[in-house]
N, C-alpha and C positions, 0 to 999 in steps of 0.2 A: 450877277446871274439873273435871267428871267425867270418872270415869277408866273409861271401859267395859269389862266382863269379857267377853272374847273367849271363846267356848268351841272355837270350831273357826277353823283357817283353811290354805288352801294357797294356790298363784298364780292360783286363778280365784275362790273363793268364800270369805266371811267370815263369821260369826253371831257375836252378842253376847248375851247375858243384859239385854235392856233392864228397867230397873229401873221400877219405877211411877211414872207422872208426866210420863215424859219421850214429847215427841210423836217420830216420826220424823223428819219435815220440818217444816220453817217453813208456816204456814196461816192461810187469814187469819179462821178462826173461832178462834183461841187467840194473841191477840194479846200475851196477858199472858208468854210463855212466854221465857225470855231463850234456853235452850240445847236442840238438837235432835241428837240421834241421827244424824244422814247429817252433819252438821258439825264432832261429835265426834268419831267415827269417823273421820274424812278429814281431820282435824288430827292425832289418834292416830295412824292408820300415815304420816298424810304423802303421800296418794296420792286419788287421786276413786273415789268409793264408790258404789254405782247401787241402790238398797232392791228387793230382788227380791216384797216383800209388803209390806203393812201392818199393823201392829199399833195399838190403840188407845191413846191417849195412858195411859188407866185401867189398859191391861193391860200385865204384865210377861212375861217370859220370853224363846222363843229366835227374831231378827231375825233375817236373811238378808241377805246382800249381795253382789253381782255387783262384779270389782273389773277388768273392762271391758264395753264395750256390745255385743262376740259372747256372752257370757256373761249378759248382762241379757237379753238377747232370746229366749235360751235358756229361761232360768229364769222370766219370766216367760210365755215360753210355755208353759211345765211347771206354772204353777200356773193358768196358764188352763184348761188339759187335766182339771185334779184327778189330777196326776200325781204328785201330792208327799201323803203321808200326818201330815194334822197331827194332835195330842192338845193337849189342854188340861185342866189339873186348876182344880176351883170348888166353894168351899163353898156350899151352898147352904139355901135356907131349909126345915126341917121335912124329914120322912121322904120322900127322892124314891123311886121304885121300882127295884128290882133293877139294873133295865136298858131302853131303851126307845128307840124310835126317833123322834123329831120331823120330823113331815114337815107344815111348815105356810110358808105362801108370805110373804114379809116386803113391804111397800111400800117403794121407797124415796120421796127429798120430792119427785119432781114427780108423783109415783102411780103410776108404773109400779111394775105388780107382779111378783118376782124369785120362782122357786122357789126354797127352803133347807130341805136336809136336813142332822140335827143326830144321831147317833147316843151313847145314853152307858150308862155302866156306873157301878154304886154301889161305891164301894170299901171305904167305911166308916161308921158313922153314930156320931153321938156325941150326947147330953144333958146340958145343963145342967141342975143342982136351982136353977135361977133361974125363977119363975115369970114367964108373958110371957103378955097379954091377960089371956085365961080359959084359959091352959092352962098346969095347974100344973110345968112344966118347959118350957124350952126346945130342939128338936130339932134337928138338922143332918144334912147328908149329903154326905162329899166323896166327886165325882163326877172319871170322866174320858171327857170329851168327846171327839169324833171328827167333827168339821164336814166333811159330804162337801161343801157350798157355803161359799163365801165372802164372803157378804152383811155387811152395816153393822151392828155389832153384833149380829150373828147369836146367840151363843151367848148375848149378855145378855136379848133378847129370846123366843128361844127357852123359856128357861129361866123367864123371867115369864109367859109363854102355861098353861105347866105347872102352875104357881102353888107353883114353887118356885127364886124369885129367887137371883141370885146375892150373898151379902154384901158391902156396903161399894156394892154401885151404885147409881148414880142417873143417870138419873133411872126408869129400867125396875126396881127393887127396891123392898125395901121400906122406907121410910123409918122408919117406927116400930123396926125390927129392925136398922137403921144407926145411927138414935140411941143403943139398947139397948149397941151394943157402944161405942161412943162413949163412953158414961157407964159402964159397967161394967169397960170392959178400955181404954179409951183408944185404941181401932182404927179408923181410920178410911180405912184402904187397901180397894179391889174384889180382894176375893180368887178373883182368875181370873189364870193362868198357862199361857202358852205352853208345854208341857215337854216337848214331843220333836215334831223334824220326820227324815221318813224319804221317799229319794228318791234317784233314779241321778244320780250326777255328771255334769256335763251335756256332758264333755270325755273321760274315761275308764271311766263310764260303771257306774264301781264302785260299788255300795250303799253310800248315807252315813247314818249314825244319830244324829241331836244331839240331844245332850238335855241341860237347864239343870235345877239346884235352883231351888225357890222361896224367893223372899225370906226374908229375915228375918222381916218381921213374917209373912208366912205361917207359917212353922214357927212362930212366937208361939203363934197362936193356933190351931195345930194340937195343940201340947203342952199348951196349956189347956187345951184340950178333954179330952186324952188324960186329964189329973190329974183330971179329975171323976166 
């Protein structure tokens, strides 16, 4: 069984470092899945755990949890509000810009169309001397996003709108450039992570600050980059 890395916890609220892969709850679009995060979690402390958000099965980093229902209703009220300040770090495909705001509206599937604003900052860029197409290097840019909405893969979307996908996604990336590391570095993780949520304790009311490392294979292929 996995063994979840708690990064924060008191008597009302928990978060864990979910690792890639793993969904939150049981769903019946991922029927393949044997183990979920709200069932690990709640075997782990031993007690019922309530997901105060969702994160996507693809995505890693930091999960929240309500550990009763005046506390859930709290905090999902708080993220309904856009009361709770999230980041997310993502490698992304080619030179993104500086900085820049995404303000484009997402569909979900029955067509109702959702506003989503998507704000990000470049933090670093990196190249490969690996040629890819017709461009004689390979580019990159890790970014850290700032989702003022919380739409259905908002940020993997976003970021293809751009025309600068996030690595390892699919089916919104680019498959040519997910193969590339696949054969090259043996990578095959979406390198998007959760890595810090910022928000008033929903009982005491004190400013809380979490923030998780990214994975392993994230720094992988962070320090690869770095050695080139």
């Amino acid at each position: 069984m996995t063994h979840l890395e708690i990064v924060y916890q008191d008597e009302h609220i928990v978060a864990i470092n979910k690792p890639h892969g793993l969904l939150v709850h049981q769903s019946p679009i991922a029927r393949d899945a044997e183990e979920f995060a709200l069932q690990l979690l709640r075997d782990q402390l031993g007690r019922t755990v309530y997901p105060a958000h969702r994160l996507d099965r693809k995505t890693a980093g930091i999960l929240l949890f309500s550990l009763d229902k005046e506390t859930d209703r709290i905090m999902q009220q708080k993220f309904q509000n856009r009361e709770i300040d999230k980041k997310y770090l993502a490698l992304l495909r080619g030179y993104a810009p500086a900085e820049q705001t995404i303000d484009y509206p997402l569909k979900k599937e029955d067509g109702t169309i959702q506003d989503a604003v998507t704000h990000f900052k470049t933090l670093e860029y990196f190249e490969l001397p690996i040629p890819f197409g017709k461009h004689p290097s390979s580019r990159y840019s890790l970014v850290e996003a700032a989702p003022e909405t919380g739409r259905m893969h908002q940020l993997r979307r976003h970021f293809a709108h751009i025309f600068h996908p996030i690595i390892g996604d699919r089916p919104h990336g680019c498959n040519k450039q997910n193969k590339f590391w696949l054969e090259h570095f043996q990578m095959n993780t979406m390198l998007l992570h959760a890595s810090e949520l910022t928000f008033n304790h929903p009982h005491t009311y004190q400013k809380i600050e979490l923030k998780a490392p990214v994975s392993s294979e994230f720094e992988r292929v962070l320090v690869t980059l770095s050695k080139k």
